[in-house]
C-alpha positions in Angstrom: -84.6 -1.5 11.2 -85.0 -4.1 14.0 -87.9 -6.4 13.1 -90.6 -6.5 15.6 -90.2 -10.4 17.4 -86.5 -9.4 17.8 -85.0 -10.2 21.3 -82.2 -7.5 22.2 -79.8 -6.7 24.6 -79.3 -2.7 26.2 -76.3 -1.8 25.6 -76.7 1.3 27.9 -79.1 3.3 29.8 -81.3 2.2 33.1 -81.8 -1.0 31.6 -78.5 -2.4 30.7 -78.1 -5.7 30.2 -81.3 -6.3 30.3 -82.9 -8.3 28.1 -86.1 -7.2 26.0 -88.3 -8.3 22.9 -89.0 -6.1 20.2 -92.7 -4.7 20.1 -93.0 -1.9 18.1 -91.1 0.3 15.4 -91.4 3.9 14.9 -89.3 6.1 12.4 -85.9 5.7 13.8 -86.9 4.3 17.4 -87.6 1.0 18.5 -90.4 -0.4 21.7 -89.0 -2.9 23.9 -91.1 -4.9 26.6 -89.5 -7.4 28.9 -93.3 -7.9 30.6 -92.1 -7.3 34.2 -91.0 -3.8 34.5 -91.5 -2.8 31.0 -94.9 -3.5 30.3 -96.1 -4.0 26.6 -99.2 -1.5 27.2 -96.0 0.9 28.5 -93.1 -0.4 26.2 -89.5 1.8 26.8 -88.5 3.6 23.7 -85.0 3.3 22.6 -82.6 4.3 20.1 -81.4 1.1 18.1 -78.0 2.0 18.5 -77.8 1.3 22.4 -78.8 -2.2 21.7 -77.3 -5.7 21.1 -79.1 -7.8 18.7 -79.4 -11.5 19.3 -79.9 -14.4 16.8 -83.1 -14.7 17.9 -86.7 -14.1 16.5 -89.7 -14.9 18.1 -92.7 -16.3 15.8 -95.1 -16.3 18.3 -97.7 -13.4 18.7 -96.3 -11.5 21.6 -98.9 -9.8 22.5 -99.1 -10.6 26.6 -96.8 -9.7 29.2 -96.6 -13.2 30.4 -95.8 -15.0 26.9 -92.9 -12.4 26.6 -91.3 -13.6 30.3 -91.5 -16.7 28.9 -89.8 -16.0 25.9 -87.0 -14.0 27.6 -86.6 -16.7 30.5 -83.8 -18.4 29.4 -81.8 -15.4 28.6 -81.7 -14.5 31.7 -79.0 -15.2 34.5 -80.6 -15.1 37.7 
């Protein structure tokens, strides 16, 4: 299972290429939040198969919408 903290790519769906953090875990489904469209009171659940795993784990508490557009900030292109 993805650890919660994890960021991740989507592979497919609405949301590819998007980049998201982990937030939650559930049985075989994982909660992602990037904090603008997916909020982390309304996180998108996925199957961890349509997603790309990065090298990277976040240690702080990501528990606001705004720490987790921080966090994903530099992944993005635009």
């Amino acid at each position: 299972m993805i650890p919660v903290g994890t960021i991740v790519k989507a592979k497919s769906g609405r949301d590819k290429e998007g980049f998201f953090v982990v937030v939650k875990c559930e049985d075989k489904w994982v909660f992602i939040a990037d904090g603008k469209r997916r909020k982390v009171q309304n996180p998108k659940k996925k199957n961890p198969i349509h997603l790309a795993l990065t090298n990277t784990v976040l240690s702080d508490s990501m528990d606001t919408n705004r720490n987790i557009r921080k966090a994903l900030r530099d992944f993005r292109e635009d």
